[in-house]
N, C-alpha and C positions, 0 to 999 in steps of 0.2 A: 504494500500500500504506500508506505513513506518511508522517508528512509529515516532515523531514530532524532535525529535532532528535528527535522522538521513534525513528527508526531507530537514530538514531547510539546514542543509550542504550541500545537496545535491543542493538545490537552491544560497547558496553560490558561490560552485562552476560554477553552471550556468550562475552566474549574474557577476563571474571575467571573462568567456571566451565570454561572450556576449558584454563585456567592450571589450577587444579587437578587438572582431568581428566591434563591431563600430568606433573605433577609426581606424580600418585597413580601413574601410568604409568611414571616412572624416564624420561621425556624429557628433563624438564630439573628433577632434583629439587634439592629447596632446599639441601642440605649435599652438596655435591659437590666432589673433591680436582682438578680440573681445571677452576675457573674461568674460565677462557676458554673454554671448549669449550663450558660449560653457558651462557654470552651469549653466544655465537652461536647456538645453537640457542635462547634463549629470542628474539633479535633477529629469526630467521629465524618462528617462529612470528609475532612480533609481528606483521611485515609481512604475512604471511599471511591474516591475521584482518583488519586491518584494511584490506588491499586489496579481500576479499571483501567488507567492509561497504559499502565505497565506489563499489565497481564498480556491486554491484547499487542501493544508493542512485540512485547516479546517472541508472541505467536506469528506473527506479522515475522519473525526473522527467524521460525523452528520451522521453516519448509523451505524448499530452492530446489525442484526439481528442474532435470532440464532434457525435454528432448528432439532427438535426430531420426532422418531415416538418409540411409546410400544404398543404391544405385548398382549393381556390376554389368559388367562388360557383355556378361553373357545374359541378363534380363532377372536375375536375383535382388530381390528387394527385401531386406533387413530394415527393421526398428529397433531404437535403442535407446533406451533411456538411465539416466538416474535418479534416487529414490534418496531426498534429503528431510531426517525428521530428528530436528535437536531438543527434542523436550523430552525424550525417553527410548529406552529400547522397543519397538513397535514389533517387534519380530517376523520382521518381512523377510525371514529366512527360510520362512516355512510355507512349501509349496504347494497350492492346494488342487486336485484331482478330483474331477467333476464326470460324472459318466452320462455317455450319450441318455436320450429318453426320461432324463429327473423330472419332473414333477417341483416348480418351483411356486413359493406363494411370498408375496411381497410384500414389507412392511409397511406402516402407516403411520401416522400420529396413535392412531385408534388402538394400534398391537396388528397381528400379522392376519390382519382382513383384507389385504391389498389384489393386485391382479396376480392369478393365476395362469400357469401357462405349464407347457411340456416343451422339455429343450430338444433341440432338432440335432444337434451335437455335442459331442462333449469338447471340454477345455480345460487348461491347466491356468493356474493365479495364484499372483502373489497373495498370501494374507497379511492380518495387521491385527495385533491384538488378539490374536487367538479368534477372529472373526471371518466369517468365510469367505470374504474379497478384500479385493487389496488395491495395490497400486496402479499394475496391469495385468493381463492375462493371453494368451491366446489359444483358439481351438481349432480342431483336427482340421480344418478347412484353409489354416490359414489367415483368418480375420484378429487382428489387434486389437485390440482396447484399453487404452490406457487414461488412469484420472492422475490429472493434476491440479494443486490448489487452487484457487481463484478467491481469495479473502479479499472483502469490499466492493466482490464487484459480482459475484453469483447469487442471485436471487430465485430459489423457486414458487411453483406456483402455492396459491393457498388452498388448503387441504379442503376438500367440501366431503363431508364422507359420503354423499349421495351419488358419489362418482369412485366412492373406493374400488371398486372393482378394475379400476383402471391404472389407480395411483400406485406409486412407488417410492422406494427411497434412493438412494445414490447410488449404494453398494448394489440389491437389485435391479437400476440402469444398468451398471458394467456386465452384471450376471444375463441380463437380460439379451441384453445385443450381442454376447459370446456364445451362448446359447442356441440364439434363432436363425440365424445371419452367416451367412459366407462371402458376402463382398460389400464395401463401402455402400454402392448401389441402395442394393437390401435396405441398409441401413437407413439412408437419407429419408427413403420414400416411407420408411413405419415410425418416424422419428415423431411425428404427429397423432399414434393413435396411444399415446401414453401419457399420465403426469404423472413430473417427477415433483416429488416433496419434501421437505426438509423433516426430517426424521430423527429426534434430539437421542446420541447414542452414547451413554456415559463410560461404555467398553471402550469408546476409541480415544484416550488419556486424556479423556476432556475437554476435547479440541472442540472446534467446531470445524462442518462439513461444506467449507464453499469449493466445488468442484468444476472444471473441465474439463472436458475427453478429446483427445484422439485418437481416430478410428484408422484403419489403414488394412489393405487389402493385397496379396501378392500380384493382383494387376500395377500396383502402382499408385491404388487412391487412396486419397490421405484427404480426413475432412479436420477439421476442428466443431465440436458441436458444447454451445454456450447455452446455458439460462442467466437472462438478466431483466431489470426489471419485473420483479412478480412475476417472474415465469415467462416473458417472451424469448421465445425459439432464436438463436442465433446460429448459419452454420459459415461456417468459413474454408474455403479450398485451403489445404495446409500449402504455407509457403516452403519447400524442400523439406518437406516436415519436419519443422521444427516449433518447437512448443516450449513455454514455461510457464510462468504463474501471471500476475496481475501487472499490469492492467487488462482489460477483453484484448482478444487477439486483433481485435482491429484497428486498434493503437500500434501495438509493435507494429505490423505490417504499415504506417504513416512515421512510423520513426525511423524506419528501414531508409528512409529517405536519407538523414543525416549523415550517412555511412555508404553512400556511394563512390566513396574516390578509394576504399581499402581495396589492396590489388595482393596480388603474391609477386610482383612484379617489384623490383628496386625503383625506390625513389634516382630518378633523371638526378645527374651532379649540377649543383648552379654556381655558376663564375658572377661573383659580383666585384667588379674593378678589379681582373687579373688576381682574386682569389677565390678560390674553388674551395665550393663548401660540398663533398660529397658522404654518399651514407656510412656509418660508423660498421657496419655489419647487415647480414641476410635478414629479413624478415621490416625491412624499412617503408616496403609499401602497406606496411599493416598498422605501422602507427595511429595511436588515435584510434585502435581498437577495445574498447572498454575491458577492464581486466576486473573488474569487482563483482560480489556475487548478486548483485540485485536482479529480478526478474528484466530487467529491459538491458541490463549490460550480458546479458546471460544469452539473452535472444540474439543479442547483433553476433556477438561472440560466436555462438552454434549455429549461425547461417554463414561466417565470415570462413568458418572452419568446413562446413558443409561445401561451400562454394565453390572450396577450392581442392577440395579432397582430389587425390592423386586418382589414375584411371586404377579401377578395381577389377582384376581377370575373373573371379567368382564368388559365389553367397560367402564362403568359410575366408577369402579375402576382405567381404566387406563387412562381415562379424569383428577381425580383429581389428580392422581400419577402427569401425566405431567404438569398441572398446577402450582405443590407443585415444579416439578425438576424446572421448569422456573422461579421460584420466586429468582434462582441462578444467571438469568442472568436481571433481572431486573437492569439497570443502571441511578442510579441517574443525572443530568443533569451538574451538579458540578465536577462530575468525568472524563468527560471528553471534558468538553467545555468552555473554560478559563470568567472567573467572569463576564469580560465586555463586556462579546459576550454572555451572557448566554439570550436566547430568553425571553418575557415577554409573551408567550399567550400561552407557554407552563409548565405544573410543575415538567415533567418528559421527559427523554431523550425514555422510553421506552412508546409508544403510546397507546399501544393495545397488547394483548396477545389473540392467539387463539387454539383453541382444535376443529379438526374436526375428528368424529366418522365417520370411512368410510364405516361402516356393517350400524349401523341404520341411518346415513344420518341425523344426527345431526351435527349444527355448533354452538362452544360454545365462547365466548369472555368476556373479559371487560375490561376496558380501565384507561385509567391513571385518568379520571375525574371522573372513579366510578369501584370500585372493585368488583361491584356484578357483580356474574357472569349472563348473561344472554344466551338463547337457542332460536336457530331457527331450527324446526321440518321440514326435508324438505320433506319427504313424507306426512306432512300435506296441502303440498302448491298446488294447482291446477294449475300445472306449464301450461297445454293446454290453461287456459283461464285468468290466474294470468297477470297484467297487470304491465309493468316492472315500477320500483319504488325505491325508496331510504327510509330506514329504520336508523331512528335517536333516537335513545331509550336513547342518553347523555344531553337531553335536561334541561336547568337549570344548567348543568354541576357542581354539587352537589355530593359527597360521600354519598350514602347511608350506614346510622348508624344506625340500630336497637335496640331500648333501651329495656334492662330487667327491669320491673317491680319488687321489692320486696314490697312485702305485709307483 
């Protein structure tokens, strides 16, 4: 949303016209014959005010995800993303196995009276909280779905329960279109016979749920799909898909503007009066590429890196490529989550990193407690009789270190 010096002002001035508001109110007016009584109640606001500034600040900088898609040479199309969450271990370690034909029913405000459906295939997904969806997923067909946050600017519809039958919550979105769907297409055209709702879920460490997806399809299509405003539908062509948090995606794509002169190309040497000023080193056409982790330097950054990715001969080429560009947006936990807030059960602000190959139906990951990467084969899976299940391969929660031998 802001970046912490401009919030904290911003919560300033909320906490002097809120002082007014109250004192207009007789809470805690200025001439009062019970002076202790009127500090406490203005101490008790204080705290008030400014614990909500701080709370939500803080969550405003316990997410930074960022994601890519490339491209290969011979028509393989990978997604890949990272999975940034510095308020606690969420345990996006644990991979969750959905079988073709489930039988899903959706959450509400109400409890799980929501729409029902039967899934057309199965899929694999990250979880979070020990809760049955997560950050992204993909199934046997190939189709992506990934959420990322959207705080201050996702709004969904308002719940009428005379329409439950329809409604759902966030995590049921993602469940939903992995489920039913094998191409972007699909997707777009039923993106309308559903509401999504805000769904208060105190499993997920107490966040709150502002979300948006990117969908993407081993043809090549990649949407971005928004709620804003009360629930109006927003979908946007991914630009080389690439995705992060807030603002709506149709900002970055207007700020893309700013960063048109970044090349891979050397900046030209300039002779000003028989002295020659040329570049210090490789990578001089890139200057003035934003390096911090905010949602809109993050953006330029993953398209600037996307743009110029080297030619890629095949999928398991363009698996490692994007592993190697996201090792850019790995963010230590130090950076941006002040000393005495920094969590103990976590050692990295970035969770999990993932690479799904949307031709061979491969999902790749590893995670902050172990960098090896590991594969899950999804047309190995007998998704018809595969029984749904959680997959925890961080067990020991160990780096694996392979030692060379010299002899």
């Amino acid at each position: 949303m802001f970046p912490v010096p401009v919030f904290f002002i911003a919560c300033v001035l909320y906490f002097k016209s809120t002082v007014r508001l109250l004192q207009a109110n007789r809470v805690f007016p200025e001439s009062a014959t019970n002076k202790e009584e009127t500090m406490q109640n203005r101490n008790f606001w204080i705290s008030a005010i400014v614990g909500f500034c701080l709370l939500f600040g803080f969550h405003d900088h316990a997410n930074a995800c960022t994601g890519i898609s490339l491209k290969s040479k011979d028509g393989s199309v990978v997604v890949a993303r990272t999975v940034e969450w510095a308020l606690s271990d969420a345990q996006h370690n644990k991979i969750a196995i959905f079988p073709r034909n489930k039988t899903f029913t959706a959450s509400t405000p109400d409890g799980s009276n929501g729409k029902r459906w039967k899934g057309r295939f199965g899929f694999v997904s990250m979880t979070a909280y020990d809760q049955s969806y997560g950050p992204d997923g993909m199934n046997e067909k190939g189709l992506y779905v990934g959420m990322y946050y959207l705080p201050g600017y996702a709004s969904y519809m308002k719940y009428d329960p005379k329409q439950a039958a329809n409604a759902m919550s966030v995590g049921d979105f993602m469940q939903w279109m992995l489920s039913s769907f094998q191409t972007v297409d699909e997707v777009r055209r039923n993106l309308g016979t559903v509401a999504v709702v805000n769904v208060d879920d105190p499993r997920f460490g107490g966040a709150a749920l502002p979300f948006h997806w990117k969908v993407a399809d081993p043809g090549g299509e990649s949407i971005v799909v928004e709620f804003v405003d009360g629930g109006k539908l927003k979908v946007y062509d991914s630009f080389l898909g690439v995705i992060t948090n807030s603002p709506t995606y149709d900002w970055h794509l207007t700020n893309l503007r700013n960063y048109i002169k970044l090349t891979p190309k050397p900046s030209e040497p300039l002779n000003i009066e028989n002295f020659l000023l040329g570049p210090l080193g490789a990578g001089s056409g890139m200057v003035g590429m934003p390096g911090d982790f905010t949602p809109p330097s993050r953006f330029i950054r993953a398209a600037a890196l996307t743009a110029s990715v080297r030619p890629l001969s095949n999928a398991t080429d363009a698996v490692f490529e994007s592993f190697r560009i996201l090792d850019s947006f790995n963010i230590p936990l130090g950076a941006v989550v002040p000393r005495k807030q920094i969590p103990k059960d976590i050692e990295s602000a970035t969770q999990i990193t993932s690479v799904s190959d949307l031709g061979n139906r491969r999902y790749y990951y590893h995670t902050m407690n172990n960098r090896q990467v590991r594969m899950i084969d999804l047309p190995k899976i007998d998704f018809e009789n595969v029984k749904q299940q959680i997959i925890d391969d961080d067990t020991g929660r160990e780096h694996v270190v392979r030692e060379i031998s010299v002899k």
